[in-house]
N, C-alpha and C positions, 0 to 999 in steps of 0.2 A: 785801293790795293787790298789784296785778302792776304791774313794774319795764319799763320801757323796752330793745331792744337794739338790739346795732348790730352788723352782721357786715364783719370784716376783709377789705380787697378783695386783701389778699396770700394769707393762707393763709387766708380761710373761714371763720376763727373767730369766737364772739360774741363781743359788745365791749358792756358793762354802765356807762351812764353814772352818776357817781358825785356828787352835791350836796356840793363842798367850796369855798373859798373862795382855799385855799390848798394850792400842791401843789406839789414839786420844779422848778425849772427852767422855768413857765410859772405867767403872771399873766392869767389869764383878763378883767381889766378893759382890759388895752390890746388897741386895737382896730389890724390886722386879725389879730392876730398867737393862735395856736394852737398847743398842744401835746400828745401822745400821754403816757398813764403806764405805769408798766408795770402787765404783767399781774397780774392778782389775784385770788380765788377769792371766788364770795360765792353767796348761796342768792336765787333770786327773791323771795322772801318780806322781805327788808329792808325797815325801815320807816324814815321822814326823822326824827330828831328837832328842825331848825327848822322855821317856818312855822307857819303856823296849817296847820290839816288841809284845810281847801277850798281856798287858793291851793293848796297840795301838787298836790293833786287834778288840779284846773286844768293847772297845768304838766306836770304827767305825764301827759295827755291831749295835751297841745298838741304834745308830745317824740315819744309814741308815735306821734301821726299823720304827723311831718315824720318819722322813720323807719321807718314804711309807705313814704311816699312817695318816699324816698331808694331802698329796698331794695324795690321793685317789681319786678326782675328778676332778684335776687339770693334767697340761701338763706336764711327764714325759720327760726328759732329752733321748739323746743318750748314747752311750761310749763315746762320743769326743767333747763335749759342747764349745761352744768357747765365750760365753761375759756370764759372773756371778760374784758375788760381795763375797769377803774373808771377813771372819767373824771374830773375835779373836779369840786369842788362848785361850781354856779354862786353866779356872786356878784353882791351888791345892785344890782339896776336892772340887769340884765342879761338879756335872754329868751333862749329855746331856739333862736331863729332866728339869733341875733348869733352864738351858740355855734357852731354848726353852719358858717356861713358863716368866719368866722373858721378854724378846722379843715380845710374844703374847700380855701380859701386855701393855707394851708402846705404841704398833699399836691399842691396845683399846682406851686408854687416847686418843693420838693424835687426831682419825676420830673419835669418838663416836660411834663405832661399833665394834662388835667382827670379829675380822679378822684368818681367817683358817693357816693361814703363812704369814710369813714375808712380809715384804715390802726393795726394793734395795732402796740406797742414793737420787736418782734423785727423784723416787718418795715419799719418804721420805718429801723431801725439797718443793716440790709441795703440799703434804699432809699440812705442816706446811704453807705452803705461805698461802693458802685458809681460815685456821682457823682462822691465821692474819688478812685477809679481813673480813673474818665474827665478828671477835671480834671488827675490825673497827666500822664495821656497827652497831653491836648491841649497840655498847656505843656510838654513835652518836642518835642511835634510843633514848638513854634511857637522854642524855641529852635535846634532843628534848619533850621527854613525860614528862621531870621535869621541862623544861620552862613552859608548857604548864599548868601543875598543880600549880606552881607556879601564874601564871597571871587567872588565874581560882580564885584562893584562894584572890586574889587581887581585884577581883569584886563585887559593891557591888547591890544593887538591882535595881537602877538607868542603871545599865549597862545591867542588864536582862531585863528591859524592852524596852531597847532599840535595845539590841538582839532580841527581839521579834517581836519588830516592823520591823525590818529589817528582821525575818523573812518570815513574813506576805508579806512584800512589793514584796520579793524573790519569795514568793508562789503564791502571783497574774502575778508576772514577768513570773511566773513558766507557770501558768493557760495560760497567753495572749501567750506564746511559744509553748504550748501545741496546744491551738489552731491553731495558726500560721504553726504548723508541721502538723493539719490536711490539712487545706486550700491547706498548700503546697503538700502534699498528693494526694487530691482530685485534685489538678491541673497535677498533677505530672499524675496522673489517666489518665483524659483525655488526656494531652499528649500523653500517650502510644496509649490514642483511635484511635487519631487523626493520631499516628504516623502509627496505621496497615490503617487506611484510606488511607491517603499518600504512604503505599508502595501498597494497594491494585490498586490505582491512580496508582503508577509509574508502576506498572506489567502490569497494561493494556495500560497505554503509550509506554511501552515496547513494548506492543504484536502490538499494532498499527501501532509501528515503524517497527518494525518486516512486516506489513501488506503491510505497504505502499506502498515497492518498488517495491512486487508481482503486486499491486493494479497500481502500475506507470508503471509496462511493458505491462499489458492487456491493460489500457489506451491509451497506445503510440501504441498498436498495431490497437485498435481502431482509432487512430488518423491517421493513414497509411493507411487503409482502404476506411476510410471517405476520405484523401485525394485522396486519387486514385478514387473515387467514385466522387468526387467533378472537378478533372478533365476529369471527364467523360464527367460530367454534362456541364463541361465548353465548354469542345467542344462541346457537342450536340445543346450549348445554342448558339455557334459562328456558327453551321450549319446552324440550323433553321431562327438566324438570316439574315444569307448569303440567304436564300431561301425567308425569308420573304423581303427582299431588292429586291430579283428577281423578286417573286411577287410583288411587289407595281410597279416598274416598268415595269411591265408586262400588257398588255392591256386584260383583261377577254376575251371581244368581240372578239379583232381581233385574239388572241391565238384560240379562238375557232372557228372563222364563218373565213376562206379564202374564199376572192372572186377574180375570174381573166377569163382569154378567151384562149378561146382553139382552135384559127382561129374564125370563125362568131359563134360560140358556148363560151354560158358564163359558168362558173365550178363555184359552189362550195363545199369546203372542198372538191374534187376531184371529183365532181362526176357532169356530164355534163348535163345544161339545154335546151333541145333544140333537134333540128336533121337537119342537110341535107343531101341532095340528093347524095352528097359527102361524104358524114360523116354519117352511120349510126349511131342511137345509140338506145340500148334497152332501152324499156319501164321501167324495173326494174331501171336502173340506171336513168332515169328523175323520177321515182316516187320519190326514193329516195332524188333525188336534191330538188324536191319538199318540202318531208319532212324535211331538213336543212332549207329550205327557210323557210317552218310556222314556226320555232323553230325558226328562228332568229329574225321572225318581232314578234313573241309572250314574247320574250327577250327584245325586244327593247320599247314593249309598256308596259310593268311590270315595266321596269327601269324610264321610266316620267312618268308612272302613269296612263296611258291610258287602258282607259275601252275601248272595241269596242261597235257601235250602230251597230244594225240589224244582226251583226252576234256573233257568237262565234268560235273563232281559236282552233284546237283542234291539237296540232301535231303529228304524233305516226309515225314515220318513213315514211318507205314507203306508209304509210297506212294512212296519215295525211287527215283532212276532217271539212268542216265548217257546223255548226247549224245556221240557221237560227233561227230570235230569234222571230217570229211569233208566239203570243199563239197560235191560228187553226191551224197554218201550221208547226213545227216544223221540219222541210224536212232538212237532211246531204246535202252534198253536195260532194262528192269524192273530193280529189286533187289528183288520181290515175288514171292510167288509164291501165286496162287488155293487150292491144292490140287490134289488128286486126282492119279491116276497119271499121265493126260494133262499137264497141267501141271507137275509132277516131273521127265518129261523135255524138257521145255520147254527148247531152244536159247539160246534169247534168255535166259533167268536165268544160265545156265551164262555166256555170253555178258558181262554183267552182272559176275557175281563173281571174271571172269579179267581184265574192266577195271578193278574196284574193284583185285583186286590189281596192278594196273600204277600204278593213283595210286598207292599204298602205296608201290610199290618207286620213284615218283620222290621222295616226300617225303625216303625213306631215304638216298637220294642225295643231297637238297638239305641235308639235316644232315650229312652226313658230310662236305660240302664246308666248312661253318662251322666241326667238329669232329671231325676223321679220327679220331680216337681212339675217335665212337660205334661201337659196334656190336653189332645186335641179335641176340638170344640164337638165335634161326631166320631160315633163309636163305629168302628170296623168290625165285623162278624163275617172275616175271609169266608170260615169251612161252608157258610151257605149264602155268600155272595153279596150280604145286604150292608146296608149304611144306616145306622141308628139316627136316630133326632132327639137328642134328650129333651128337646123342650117339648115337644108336643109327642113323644115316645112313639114314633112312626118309624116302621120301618119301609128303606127301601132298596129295591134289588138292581141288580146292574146288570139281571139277565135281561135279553128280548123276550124269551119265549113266554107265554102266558102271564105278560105284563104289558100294560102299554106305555105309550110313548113318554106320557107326563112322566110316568113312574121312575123309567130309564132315565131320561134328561135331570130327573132330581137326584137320585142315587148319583150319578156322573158330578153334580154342582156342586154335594157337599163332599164328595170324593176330592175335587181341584180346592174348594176349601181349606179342606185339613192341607194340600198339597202347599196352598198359598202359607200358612202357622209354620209350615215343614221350613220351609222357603225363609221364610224371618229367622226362624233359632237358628237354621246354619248359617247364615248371614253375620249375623250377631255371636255367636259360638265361635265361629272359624273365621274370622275377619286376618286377613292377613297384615303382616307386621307388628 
C-alpha cells in the first residue's frame, strides 16, 4: 500500500504522516492546537496495524488528496523517499482535515505568516530560536524607549535650555565641519588635478625614457663617426705637421735655384751656362739658364728689399729681358739669344749681360750694407762688364764680341759663383721662423 507525504516548507524534505494516538509533547485531540515530531526513518511500504483495512484505505486517500492539494506548487516526493518526519497517530473521531488545519494553525502563530504545509522538527526549532531573538530584542528595544521616557519626563526646563544650547553649539560644530568637508573637498579636487598632471608628467617621462636609449644609440653612433673622423684629422694633422717640419727645414732658395759645374761650364737647375769648343751646348738651353739666372737675382732682391736703379729685371724663361729705366729711351734688352754668328754678335745681348751684371753688383751692395763683413769670392766691375779673379788677377768679360768662348763661359761661372755665396747668406739671413 503507498503511504501519504508531506514536504518541509523549511528545508524540502519529506515529511511521512505517522497513525499514533500518542506522541511526545502534542495531544492531537485538543483542538486548534498542533505539533511537529522529530524526524524518523521509515520505508513506504508500512502497513497500519489499527482499523479495519477499508476505513485504512479510505483515510489514506482522503490524506493523500489534501496533500496533493496542499503541495500543488511544491516538490513532489518519489515511490522511495528516504529522510521525512512521522507524524502521530490520529486519534478517535478525528479526520485528516482537523489534523492538517490544526498544524497550518501553529506554523502561523510561530512565523507570523500563513504557511502552505508543514514545517519538519529542525526547522521547527530554528523557526522558534529566531522569535526567541526577536522577542530578546524587542523587549530590550522597549526597556530602552521607557528609560528614555522616563529621563525625558524627569527634565525640567533648565535642562532644555541647555539642550538647546548644546544644540546650537553641535550645529556651529556642525557648520565649521561642514565647511571643513568642503576645504577638504576642494583640496581633495585639486589633488586629483595635480594627480592627472603628475601621471601626464610620468607618461611623458615614460615616453622620454622610452626615447632615450634610441636617442643614446644614434648618439654613440655619432660619436664613432666623429671619432673615426677625428682620427682622420689626427693623422692628417701629424702629416701636415711632419711636412711643415720638413719645410721649415727646407731652404726655399736652395730647394729651388741648384748651382754646380759641369767641367768649365757652370749649370743651373740643370741646365748649362756657357759653351765650349769641347762642349757644345745650344742656345735654347743657355737662354734658358739665363732665364733661372734673372729669377733668381729677381728673388734674391725682393727678399732684402732691393729696388733696381737704371734697370728693371723682367724674367720669363727662356725669354727673360731688362728695361731700361730711361724715360726717352725705354729700350729691352734680350737676355736670349736666336743663334747663328749674326746674332752672336748681336749688341743688344752683350748689352743685356753687362745690365744683368749691374743688378748683380747693386744686390752686392745692398748686402754688404746689412753685413760689411759679406764678401764675394770674385770682384764685379759692372761699368765694363768683367768678373775679377783675385787669385790669379784675371779678368773676364761677359761680352761675346771680341772675346771668345772660353772667356765668355768663365766670366758666366764665377758670375753663378758669387750667385751660389748670394744664395747661402739669404738662406741663413732670412731663414723663416
Amino acid at each position: 500500500m503507498s503511504s501519504i507525504r508531506f514536504i518541509c516548507h523549511g528545508c524540502r524534505r519529506p515529511l511521512k504522516l505517522v497513525r499514533t494516538t500518542e506522541a511526545p509533547g502534542l495531544d492531537l485531540g485538543q483542538d486548534p492546537g498542533a505539533s511537529y515530531f522529530p524526524s524518523a526513518q521509515g520505508e513506504p511500504g508500512d502497513t497500519r496495524e489499527e482499523g479495519s483495512a477499508s476505513s485504512l484505505e479510505m483515510d489514506l486517500e482522503e490524506l493523500q488528496a489534501s496533500a496533493w492539494h496542499i503541495l500543488g506548487d511544491g516538490e513532489l516526493t518519489g515511490d522511495r523517499p528516504t529522510n521525512f518526519t512521522l507524524l502521530g497517530k490520529l486519534a478517535a473521531g478525528r479526520t485528516l482535515s482537523s489534523i492538517h488545519r490544526a498544524e497550518t494553525g501553529l506554523c502561523d502563530i510561530l512565523s507570523g505568516e500563513e504557511l502552505g504545509h508543514p514545517l519538519c522538527e529542525d526547522c521547527t526549532d530554528s523557526l522558534l530560536q529566531q522569535l526567541d531573538r526577536q522577542l530578546s530584542i524587542s523587549e530590550s528595544d522597549t526597556r530602552t524607549y521607557q528609560r528614555c521616557l522616563e529621563t525625558r519626563r524627569g527634565c525640567g526646563e533648565d535642562s532644555g535650555e541647555t539642550l538647546q544650547q548644546e544644540l546650537e553649539v553641535l550645529e556651529l560644530e556642525e557648520a565649521r565641519l561642514v565647511q571643513q568637508l568642503e576645504e577638504v573637498e576642494k583640496k581633495r579636487d585639486g589633488a586629483a588635478v595635480a594627480l592627472e598632471v603628475a601621471r601626464a608628467e610620468t607618461e611623458r617621462l615614460e615616453q622620454q625614457e622610452r626615447q632615450y636609449p634610441r636617442d643614446l644609440g644614434v648618439l654613440q653612433w655619432q660619436q664613432l663617426e666623429l671619432q673615426d673622423e677625428l682620427w682622420s684629422l689626427e693623422d692628417r694633422l701629424r702629416h701636415a705637421q711632419a711636412q711643415l717640419a720638413w719645410l721649415t727645414r727646407t731652404n726655399a732658395f736652395k730647394a729651388t735655384f741648384e748651382i754646380g759645374c759641369d767641367g768649365p761650364i757652370a749649370v743651373i737647375n740643370g741646365h748649362r751656362l756657357g759653351c765650349a769648343p769641347t762642349v757644345p751646348v745650344s742656345w735654347g738651353e743657355i737662354n734658358a739658364a739665363w732665364g733661372h739666372t734673372a729669377l733668381l737675382l729677381a728673388s734674391l732682391a725682393h727678399t732684402v728689399g732691393l729696388r733696381f736703379q737704371r734697370y728693371q729685371l723682367v724674367p720669363r724663361g727662356d725669354h727673360s729681358y731688362l728695361r731700361a729705366l730711361t724715360p726717352e729711351d725705354p729700350v729691352e734688352l734680350p737676355l736670349f739669344c736666336t743663334g747663328g754668328k749674326s746674332s752672336l754678335w748681336d749688341s743688344k745681348f752683350d748689352q743685356a749681360m753687362v745690365a744683368f751684371l749691374d743688378c748683380m753688383q747693386q744686390f752686392q751692395e745692398e748686402a754688404q750694407k746689412s753685413e760689411p763683413a759679406l764678401c764675394m769670392p770674385y770682384r764685379i766691375h759692372a761699368e765694363r762688364g768683367w768678373m775679377e779673379d783675385p787669385g790669379s788677377g784675371k779678368f773676364y768679360s761677359v761680352r761675346t764680341r771680341l772675346h771668345t768662348e772660353e772667356q765668355w763661359t768663365k766670366a758666366l761661372k764665377l758670375m753663378l759663383t758669387n750667385f751660389k755665396w748670394s744664395l747661402d747668406w739669404v738662406s741663413l739671413r732670412y731663414r723663416p721662423g
